[in-house]
C-alpha positions as CSV (number, residue, x, y, z in Angstrom):
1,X,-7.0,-0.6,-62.6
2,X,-9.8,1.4,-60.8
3,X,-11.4,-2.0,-59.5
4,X,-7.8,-3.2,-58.3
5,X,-7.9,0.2,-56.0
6,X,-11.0,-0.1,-54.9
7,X,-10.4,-3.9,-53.4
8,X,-6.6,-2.4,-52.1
9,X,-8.7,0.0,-50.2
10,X,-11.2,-2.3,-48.4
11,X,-9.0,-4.5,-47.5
12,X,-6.6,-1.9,-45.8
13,X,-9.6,-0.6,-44.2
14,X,-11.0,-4.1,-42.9
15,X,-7.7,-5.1,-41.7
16,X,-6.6,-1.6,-40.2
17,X,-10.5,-1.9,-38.1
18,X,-9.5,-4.9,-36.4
19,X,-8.4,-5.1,-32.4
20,X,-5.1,-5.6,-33.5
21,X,-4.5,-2.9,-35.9
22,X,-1.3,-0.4,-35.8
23,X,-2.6,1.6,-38.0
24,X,-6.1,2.3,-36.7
25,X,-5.8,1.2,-33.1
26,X,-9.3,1.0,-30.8
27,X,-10.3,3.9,-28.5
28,X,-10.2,2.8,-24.7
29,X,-11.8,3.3,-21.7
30,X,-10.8,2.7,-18.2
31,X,-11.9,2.8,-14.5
32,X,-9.7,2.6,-11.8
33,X,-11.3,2.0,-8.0
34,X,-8.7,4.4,-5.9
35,X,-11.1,4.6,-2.6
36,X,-9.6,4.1,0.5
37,X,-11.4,1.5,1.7
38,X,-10.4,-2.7,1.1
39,X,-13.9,-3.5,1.1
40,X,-15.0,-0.4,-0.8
41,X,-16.1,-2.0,-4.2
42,X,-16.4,-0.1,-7.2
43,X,-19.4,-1.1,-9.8
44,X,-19.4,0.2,-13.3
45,X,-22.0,-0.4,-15.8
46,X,-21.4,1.7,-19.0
47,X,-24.4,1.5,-21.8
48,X,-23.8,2.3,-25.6
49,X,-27.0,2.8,-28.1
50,X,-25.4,-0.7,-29.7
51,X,-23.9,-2.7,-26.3
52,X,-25.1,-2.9,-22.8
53,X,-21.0,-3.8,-21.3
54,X,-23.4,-5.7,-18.4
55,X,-21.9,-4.3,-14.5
56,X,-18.9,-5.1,-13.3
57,X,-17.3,-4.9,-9.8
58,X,-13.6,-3.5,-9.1
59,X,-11.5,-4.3,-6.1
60,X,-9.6,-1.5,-4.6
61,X,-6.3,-0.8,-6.6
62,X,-8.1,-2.7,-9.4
63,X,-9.2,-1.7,-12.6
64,X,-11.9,-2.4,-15.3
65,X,-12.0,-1.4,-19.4
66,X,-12.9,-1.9,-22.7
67,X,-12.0,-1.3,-26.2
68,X,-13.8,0.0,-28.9
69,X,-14.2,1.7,-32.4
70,X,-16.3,4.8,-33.3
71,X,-19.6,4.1,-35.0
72,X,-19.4,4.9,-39.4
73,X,-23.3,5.0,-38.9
74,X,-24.0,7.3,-35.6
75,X,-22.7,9.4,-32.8
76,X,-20.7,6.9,-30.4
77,X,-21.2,7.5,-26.8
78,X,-21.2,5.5,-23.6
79,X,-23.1,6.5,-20.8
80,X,-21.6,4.9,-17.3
81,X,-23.0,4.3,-14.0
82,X,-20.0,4.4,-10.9
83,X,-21.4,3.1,-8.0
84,X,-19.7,2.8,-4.2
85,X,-20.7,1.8,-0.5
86,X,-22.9,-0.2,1.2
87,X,-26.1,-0.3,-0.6
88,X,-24.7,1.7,-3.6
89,X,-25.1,5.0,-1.3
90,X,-22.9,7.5,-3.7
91,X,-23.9,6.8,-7.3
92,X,-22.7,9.2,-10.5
93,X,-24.2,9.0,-14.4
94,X,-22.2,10.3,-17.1
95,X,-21.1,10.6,-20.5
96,X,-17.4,8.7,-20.1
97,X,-17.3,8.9,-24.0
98,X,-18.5,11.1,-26.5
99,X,-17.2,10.9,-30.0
100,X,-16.5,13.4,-32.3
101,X,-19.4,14.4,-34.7
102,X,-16.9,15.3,-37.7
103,X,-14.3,13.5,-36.9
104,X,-13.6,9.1,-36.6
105,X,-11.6,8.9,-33.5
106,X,-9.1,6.1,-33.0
107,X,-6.5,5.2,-30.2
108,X,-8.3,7.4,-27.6
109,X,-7.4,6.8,-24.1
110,X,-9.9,7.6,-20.8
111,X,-9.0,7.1,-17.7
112,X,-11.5,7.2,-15.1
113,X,-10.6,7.4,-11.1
114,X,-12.6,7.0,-8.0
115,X,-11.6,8.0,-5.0
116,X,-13.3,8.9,-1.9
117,X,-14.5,12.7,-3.1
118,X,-15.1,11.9,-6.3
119,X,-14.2,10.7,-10.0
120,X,-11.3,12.2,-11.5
121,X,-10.2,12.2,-15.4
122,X,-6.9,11.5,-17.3
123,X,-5.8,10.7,-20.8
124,X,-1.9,10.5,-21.5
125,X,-1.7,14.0,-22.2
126,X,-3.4,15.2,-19.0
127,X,-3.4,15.0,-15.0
128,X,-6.4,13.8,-13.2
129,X,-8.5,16.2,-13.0
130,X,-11.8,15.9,-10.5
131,X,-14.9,16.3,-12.8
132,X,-17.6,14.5,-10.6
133,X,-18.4,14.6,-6.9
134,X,-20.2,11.5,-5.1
135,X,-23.9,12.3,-4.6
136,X,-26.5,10.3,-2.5
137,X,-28.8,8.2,-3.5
């Protein structure tokens, strides 16, 4: 009996840690180029301790994201790079993730916005709200 609910419970838990699963669905996180230029290009290149996402370019009124689980093992966390104008003159680093230390997160939602004076911040529960100003390189 105890084997029989052991082999219930790993398969419930490989199936609900899938991209499709209801039950356990995948944290997300998004970045939405709102400048008010057409030719203003947005580059994001967000960096886990397991994945390097690679960078990727957003047209204006575009967006770019990605789905993911939190590590069993370690700390997830993605450090992004948001990068705008000619030459990538305004750049901004951060922490666009950062899991929960006591706690496995699933079916979080990030929005992240550019627009011309800085990136703002949204989840479904939230309005933006401006947490980064543009820099210069």
């Amino acid at each position: 009996m105890n084997n029989l609910f052991v082999l219930v419970v790993v398969i419930a838990l490989s199936v609900g840690l899938n991209n499709g699963s209801l039950l356990f669905p995948k944290n997300q996180l998004y970045f939405r180029n709102s400048l008010s230029r057409n030719d203003d290009v947005l580059t994001v290149h967000c960096k886990s301790d397991d994945d390097d996402l690679g960078i990727h370019s957003v047209q204006r009124s575009y967006e770019y994201g990605f789905k993911f689980g939190d590590s069993l093992l370690h700390l997830t966390a993605f450090v992004c790079t948001l990068e705008h104008g000619v030459g990538s003159k305004y750049s901004v680093t951060f922490t666009a993730y950062l899991a929960n230390p006591f706690l496995i997160s699933t079916g979080v939602i990030k929005l992240w916005v550019a627009f011309d004076d800085g990136i703002y911040l949204t989840d479904e529960d939230h309005d933006l709200v401006k947490i980064y100003g543009w820099p210069k390189i």
